[in-house]
Every structure is written in structure tokens, then in C-alpha cells.
LUMFIMAR-162759 format. One record per residue (C-alpha): residue in three letters; x, y, z. Coordinates in steps of 0.25 Angstrom, whole numbers, plus 5000, padded with zeros to 4 digits. Layout:
<pts>
ALAXYZ/...
</pts>
This chain:
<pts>
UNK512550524969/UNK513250394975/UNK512150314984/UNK512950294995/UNK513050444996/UNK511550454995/UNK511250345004/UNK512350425017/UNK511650565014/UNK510150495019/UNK510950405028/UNK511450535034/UNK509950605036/UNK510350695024/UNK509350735014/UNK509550685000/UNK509550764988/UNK508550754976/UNK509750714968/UNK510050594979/UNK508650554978/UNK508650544964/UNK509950464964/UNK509350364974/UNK508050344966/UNK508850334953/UNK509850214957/UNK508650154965/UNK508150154949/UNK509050114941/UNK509850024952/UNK511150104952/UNK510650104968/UNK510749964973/UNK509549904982/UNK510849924994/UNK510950064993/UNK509450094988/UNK509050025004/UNK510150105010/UNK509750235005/UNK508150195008/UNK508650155023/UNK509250275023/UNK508050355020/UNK507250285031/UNK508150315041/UNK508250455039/UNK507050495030/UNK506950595017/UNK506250725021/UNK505150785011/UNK505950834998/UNK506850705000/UNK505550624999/UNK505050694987/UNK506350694980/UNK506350524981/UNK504850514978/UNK504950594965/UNK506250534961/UNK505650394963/UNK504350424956/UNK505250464945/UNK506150354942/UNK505250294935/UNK503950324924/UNK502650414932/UNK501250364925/UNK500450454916/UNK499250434918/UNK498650564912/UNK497850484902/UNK496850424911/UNK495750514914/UNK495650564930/UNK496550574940/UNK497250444944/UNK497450414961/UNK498250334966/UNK498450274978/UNK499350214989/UNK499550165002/UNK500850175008/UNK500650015012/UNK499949945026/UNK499749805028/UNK498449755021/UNK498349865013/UNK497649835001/UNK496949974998/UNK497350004984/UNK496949864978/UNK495549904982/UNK495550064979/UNK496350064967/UNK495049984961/UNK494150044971/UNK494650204966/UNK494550154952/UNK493250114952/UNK492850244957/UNK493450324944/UNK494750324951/UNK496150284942/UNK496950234951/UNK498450204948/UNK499450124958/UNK500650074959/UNK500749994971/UNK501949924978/UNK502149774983/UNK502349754997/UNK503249825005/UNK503849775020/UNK502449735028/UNK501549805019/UNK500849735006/UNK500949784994/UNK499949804981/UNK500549734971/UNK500849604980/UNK499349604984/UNK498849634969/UNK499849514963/UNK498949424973/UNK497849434962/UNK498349334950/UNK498949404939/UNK498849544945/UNK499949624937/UNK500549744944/UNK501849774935/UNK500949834923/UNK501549914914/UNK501250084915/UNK500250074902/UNK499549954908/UNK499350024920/UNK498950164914/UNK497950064905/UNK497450004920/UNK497250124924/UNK496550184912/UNK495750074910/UNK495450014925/UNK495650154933/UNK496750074943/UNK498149994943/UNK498949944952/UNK500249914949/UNK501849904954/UNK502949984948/UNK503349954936/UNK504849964932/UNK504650124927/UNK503550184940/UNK504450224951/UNK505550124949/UNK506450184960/UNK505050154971/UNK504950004964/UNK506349994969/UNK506450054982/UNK505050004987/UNK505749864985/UNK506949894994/UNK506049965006/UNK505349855008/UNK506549765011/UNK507549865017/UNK506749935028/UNK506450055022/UNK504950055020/UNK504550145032/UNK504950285028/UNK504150415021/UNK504950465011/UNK505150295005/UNK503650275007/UNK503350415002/UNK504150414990/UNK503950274986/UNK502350304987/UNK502350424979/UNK503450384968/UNK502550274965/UNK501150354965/UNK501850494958/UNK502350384945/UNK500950314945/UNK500150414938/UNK499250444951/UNK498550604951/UNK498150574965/UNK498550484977/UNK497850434989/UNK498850374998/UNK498550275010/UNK499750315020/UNK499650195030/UNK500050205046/UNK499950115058/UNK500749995060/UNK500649925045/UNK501150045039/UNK502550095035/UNK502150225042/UNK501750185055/UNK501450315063/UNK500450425059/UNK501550545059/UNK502250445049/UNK501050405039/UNK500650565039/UNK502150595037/UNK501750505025/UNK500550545019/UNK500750685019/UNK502250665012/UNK501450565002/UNK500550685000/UNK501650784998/UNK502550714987/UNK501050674979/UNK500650834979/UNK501850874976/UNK501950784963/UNK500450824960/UNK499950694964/UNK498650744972/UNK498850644985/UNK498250614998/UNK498650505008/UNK497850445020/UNK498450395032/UNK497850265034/UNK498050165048/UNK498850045045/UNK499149985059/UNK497949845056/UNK498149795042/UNK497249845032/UNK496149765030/UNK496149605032/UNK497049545024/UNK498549555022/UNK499349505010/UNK499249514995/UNK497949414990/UNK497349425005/UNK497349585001/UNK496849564987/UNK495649474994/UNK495349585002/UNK495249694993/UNK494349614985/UNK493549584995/UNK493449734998/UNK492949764984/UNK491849674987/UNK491449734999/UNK492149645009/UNK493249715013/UNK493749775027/UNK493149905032/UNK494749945035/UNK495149925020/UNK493949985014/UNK493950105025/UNK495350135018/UNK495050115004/UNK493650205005/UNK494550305010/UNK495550305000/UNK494650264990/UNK493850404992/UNK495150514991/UNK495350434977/UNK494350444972/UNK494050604977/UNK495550624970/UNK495050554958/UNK493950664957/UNK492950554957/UNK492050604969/UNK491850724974/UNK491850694987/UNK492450624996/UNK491050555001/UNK490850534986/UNK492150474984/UNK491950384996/UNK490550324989/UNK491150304978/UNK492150214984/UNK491250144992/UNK490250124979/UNK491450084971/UNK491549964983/UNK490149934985/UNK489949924971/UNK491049834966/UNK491549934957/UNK492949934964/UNK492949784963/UNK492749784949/UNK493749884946/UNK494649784954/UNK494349684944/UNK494749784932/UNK496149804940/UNK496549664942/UNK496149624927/UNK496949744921/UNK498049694931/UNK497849554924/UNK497449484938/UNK496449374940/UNK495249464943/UNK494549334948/UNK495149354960/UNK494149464964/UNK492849374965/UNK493849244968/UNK494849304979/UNK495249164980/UNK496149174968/UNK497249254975/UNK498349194980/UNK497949114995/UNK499149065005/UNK499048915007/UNK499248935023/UNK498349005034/UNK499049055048/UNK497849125057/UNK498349215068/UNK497249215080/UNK496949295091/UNK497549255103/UNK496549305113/UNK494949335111/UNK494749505109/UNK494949605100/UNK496249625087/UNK496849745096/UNK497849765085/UNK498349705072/UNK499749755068/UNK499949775054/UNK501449785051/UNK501449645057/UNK500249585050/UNK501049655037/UNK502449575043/UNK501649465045/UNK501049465030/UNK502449475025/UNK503049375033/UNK501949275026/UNK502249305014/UNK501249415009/UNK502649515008/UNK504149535006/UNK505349515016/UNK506249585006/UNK506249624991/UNK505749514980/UNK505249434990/UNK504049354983/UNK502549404991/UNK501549294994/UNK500449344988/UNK499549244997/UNK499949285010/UNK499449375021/UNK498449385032/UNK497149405034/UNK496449475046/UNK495149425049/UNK495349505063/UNK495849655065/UNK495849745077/UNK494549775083/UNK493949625079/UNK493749545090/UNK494349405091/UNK494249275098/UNK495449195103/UNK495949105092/UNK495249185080/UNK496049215068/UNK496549365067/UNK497549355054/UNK497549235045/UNK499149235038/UNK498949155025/UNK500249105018/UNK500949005011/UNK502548985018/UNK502348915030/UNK503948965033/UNK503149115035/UNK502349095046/UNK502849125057/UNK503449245056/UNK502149315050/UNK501149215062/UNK502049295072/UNK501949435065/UNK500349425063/UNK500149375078/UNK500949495082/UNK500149585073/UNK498749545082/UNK498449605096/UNK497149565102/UNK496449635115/UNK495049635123/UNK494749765116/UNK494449815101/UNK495349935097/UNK494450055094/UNK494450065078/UNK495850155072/UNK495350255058/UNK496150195047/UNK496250315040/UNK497150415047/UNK497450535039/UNK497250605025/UNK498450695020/UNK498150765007/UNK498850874998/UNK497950975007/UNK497950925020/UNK497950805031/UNK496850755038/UNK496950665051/UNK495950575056/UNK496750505067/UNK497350595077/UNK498950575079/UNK499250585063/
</pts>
């Protein structure tokens, strides 16, 4: 099938057939597509969408242009996890540890950033001589021997994703289910995973900005993973303040550390405990959730998360002194702080533009190949509901090209509302769709 015919059809609103699909994903592969008409057929899609078998068609197409992970030969069931992507979101640096540390094996292949959000591999790259492109057998060894692994897609896991991940995050076509969807599952149906537990972010920060949008989401994740027999479950998680207090690739590593010693932000561990719990229930290492949820918490109090942190970055080849020396990561040379401009409360911190603003300093891409500084970012000493004084910091931008300053100094001040009166505290988690079900905490969803 010509291209151009296939990139008409969904122009038009028509729904493409499997054999289109598998055309598409197949010269996305081998490069008979060029990146022109790739874009044009993913603008396409965003325009005027994919219904459900369209969807699944693309995901299983995708997940099979390239090898799947057997992973039969390690002992228990192996869960994985994802988040389809926020600003300051750092939760699988910690649970993929974390989970493992509770008897979990927990295999991940992660993504670099995409549009405002941060991406794993940027943050875990921060840590000196951190390698993410291992090889399949040195990742099943990780995995057999350590119990997680975090790396990128190599040239054989889900090529036609590796390629098309690329092109959405520089041609506008981030923001729609079926990409999201099929570029999520391709990934964790090739990874070897038995079980999934996906973070669905919405708010603000997130590529799924309303409730209807992020269950839409969750529940089509859910469907494609029970269909392939990948027991999955996605929560719904609240994404309009960044996650956390610190945005950027070592900022993030900093902070996850700190979190495994016990000093981390109630939002992020609040999170993670919850996530934390449903993998280890799938994992058939608690028998409860109460139980699960102890042993997650025990895992933190104890340091035995931390030191299976440890065991990750030396099987990754990093500098594992970074974990009692954080000071080893990569630091910006320069320091910008954003104050408040009256006395009262932080009503409001918008996190797609504190995301922008992280970008525009450095800490992402503009477009595709773009180099990432890896010392960028922003730290937020204050959130909404902390009060303020006129004058005090609420964002410290570090960075190191003077020439990007402005633009992100005028995206962080835009990101910051202060008022007279604290904003009643919002749930972070929001809902929970699973193979048997839904569950809303948060009426509206």
C-alpha cells in the first residue's frame, strides 16, 4: 500500500485496515517511510483519532516489529511499571528498586523525554556512567541477579515505538490515546513484564489534561494488556503541581535518593506507596494489601530499597557514590530564584509551565537530537498551600547558558499564583481501573 494513500484514508476520518497499519509500522521500521510522511500520518491520527481495534491493531504491530523478552527463566512473576509521563515525575527510579527489594522483579524500558515532560533515561544518565543501551542478556542477567533494570530500547525491543516516540515529541503529536496507548503497551508487551501497574497522569502537567480523557486512557491501557494476557492495572494520578520538589534530570536523581533515606516529599512517597503496594499484591509477595503496603514501607524505613538502589546503578556500571555524595551529579553553574511577589499563600503552581520552563533552561528538547542538560531544572522549595512572605524564593531555576533565561524566568513566574488564602488540599490519586473493574475516589471521573 502506497503511503500517501494510507496517510488520505485517516486524513479523511476513514478507519484504516490491519493491512494499512502494518504497512505504516513496517516502513516506519525499515525506513521505506520517510520522517515527512511518518509525521503526516501521526498528525493525521491526532486530528481524527483510531477507535478501539484500530488501536490494538497499531499496538500489536508495533510490539512486534521488533524481539519480545522471555523472561520465563527467572523464578515469579515479573511487573512492570509505567507512567504515561508528568512533570517531576521520578517514581520508577525509586519503585523499580523499592518493588525489588520487596521480592519484586521488576523489568522497564523507559523513554527520554518527551515535549515538557522528563524522561527516565535523561534523569538516570545524570548519574556518571549510568548505562541504559545494555544489551537483552545483560538485562535478563540484571534482572536475574539484581530483581530490576532500567533501560532504553535497544535497536530489536519495539523499533517502530523507538522511532515514532522520537517524531511525536517534535511534530505535535504527543497529546492523543491511541499514540499514547500504543506506544506504552508495545514497549511493556516486548519487555517480558507478566503484570503491569500503570500511573495514568491528569491535570495540567499531563498529556491527558481531563478526567474523561485520563480514564478514557487507563481503561483502553487496561484492555490492550488483558487482551494480550498481561494482567494490568492503571491508576489515575493528579498532575496539575509537579511532582515532588525538584524538576530536571540530577535535581530528580537527588531527590529520589533523598527519598530512600527517608527524606523525601509526602506527595512522592504518597504515590509510590500506592504503587508500590499493587506490585507487589501482583507479584504474589503479600497477601494483602495492608501487608503489601508494610512491606513497602519496611522496605523504606529500613534502607533495603536503598540498597538495592545501589546493586542497580553498579549493575548499570554508574558511580554508586553518588548515593551517599549527591554532590557528584552533574550541578548548573548559575542560580535564578523566582519570589513571591506579595506575602500569602502558593494558590496554584501550573505544571506544564514549570515543565516548559525546565525545557527552555535546558533540562529538555526543542526538537529531535537536541543535546539535554543534564544539570538543569528547578527546585521548588514552595508548593501550593505553603505559606509565603514577599520576596521569598518559591522556584530556584539552576542552569548553565545565560542566552536561556528569560524565556524559561518568564514561564516559571507565570507558573506561580499567590492568594490570602491556602487551597484546601486536592487527593493525588484519583482512580483505579483494573481487569475487573474501576474504582473513583474523586467524583467527576
Amino acid at each position: 500500500m502506497r503511503a500517501v494513500d494510507i496517510i488520505r484514508a485517516k486524513r479523511d476520518g476513514d478507519a484504516l485496515s490491519r493491512e494499512a497499519i502494518e504497512a505504516f509500522v513496517t516502513g516506519v521500521t525499515d525506513g521505506s517511510w520517510p520522517d515527512y510522511q511518518a509525521s503526516a500520518l501521526l498528525m493525521a491520527i491526532v486530528l481524527k483519532g483510531m477507535n478501539a481495534v484500530e488501536t490494538a491493531w497499531l499496538t500489536d504491530a508495533m510490539a512486534r516489529s521488533g524481539d519480545r523478552v522471555d523472561l520465563s527463566h527467572i523464578p515469579g512473576i515479573k511487573v512492570g511499571k509505567h507512567s504515561t509521563g508528568g512533570v517531576g515525575d521520578k517514581v520508577s527510579i525509586v519503585l523499580a528498586p523499592l518493588a525489588a527489594s520487596c521480592g519484586v522483579v521488576v523489568p522497564k524500558i523507559s523513554g527520554r523525554g518527551l515535549g515538557h515532560t522528563g524522561g527516565t533515561l535523561d534523569k538516570l544518565e545524570s548519574i556518571p556512567g549510568f548505562r541504559v543501551a545494555l544489551s537483552l542478556d545483560e538485562y535478563k542477567k540484571m534482572l536475574a541477579e539484581v530483581g530490576c533494570c532500567l533501560i532504553g530500547q535497544t535497536a530489536t525491543i519495539a523499533p517502530a515505538d523507538k522511532t515514532l516516540y522520537a517524531l511525536r515529541d517534535v511534530t505535535g503529536t504527543i497529546e492523543s490515546l491511541p499514540l499514547i496507548a500504543s506506544s506504552v503497551m508495545s514497549k511493556k508487551l516486548a519487555e517480558g513484564s507478566d503484570a503491569l501497574v500503570l500511573d495514568v497522569k491528569c491535570g495540567r502537567g499531563a498529556f491527558m489534561q481531563r478526567p474523561p480523557e485520563a480514564r478514557a486512557l487507563a481503561r483502553a491501557l487496561v484492555s490492550i494488556g488483558t487482551a494480550a494476557g498481561v494482567r494490568t492495572e492503571a491508576f489515575i494520578t493528579r498532575m496539575d503541581v509537579p511532582l515532588g520538589r525538584a524538576v530536571g534530570n540530577a535535581l530528580e536523581i537527588a531527590e529520589c535518593i533523598d527519598l530512600l533515606k527517608g527524606e523525601g516529599p509526602a506527595d512522592l512517597t504518597e504515590v509510590i506507596v500506592r504503587l508500590g503496594t499493587r506490585m507487589v499484591r501482583l507479584a504474589e509477595q503479600a497477601a494483602s494489601d495492608d501487608q503489601a503496603t508494610a512491606k513497602v514501607r519496611h522496605a523504606l524505613a529500613s534502607g533495603a530499597a536503598l540498597a538495592k538502589l545501589r546493586e542497580m546503578i553498579a549493575g548499570q556500571g554508574g558511580d554508586v557514590s553518588v548515593v551517599d555524595d549527591p554532590s557528584r551529579l552533574p550541578s548548573a553553574s548559575l542560580t535564578r530564584m523566582i519570589t513571591a511577589p506579595r506575602a500569602g499563600f502558593v494558590t496554584a503552581l501550573d505544571a506544564l509551565l514549570v515543565g516548559r520552563a525546565a525545557v527552555a533552561l535546558g533540562a529538555g528538547r526543542d526538537k529531535k537530537g537536541d543535546a539535554v542538560d543534564l544539570s538543569a531544572g528547578i527546585l521548588l522549595p514552595k508548593k501550593p498551600g505553603d505559606a509565603v512572605k514577599s520576596g521569598e524564593p518559591v522556584m530556584e531555576l539552576r542552569y548553565n547558558d545565560p542566552a536561556r533565561l528569560d524565556a524559561a524566568v518568564a514561564l516559571a513566574t507565570q507558573a506561580m499564583v499567590v492568594g490570602d488564602l491556602a487551597p484546601a488540599p486536592q487527593p493525588l490519586v484519583l482512580g483505579w481501573v483494573h481487569d475487573s473493574g474501576e474504582t473513583m475516589f474523586v467524583a467527576g471521573m
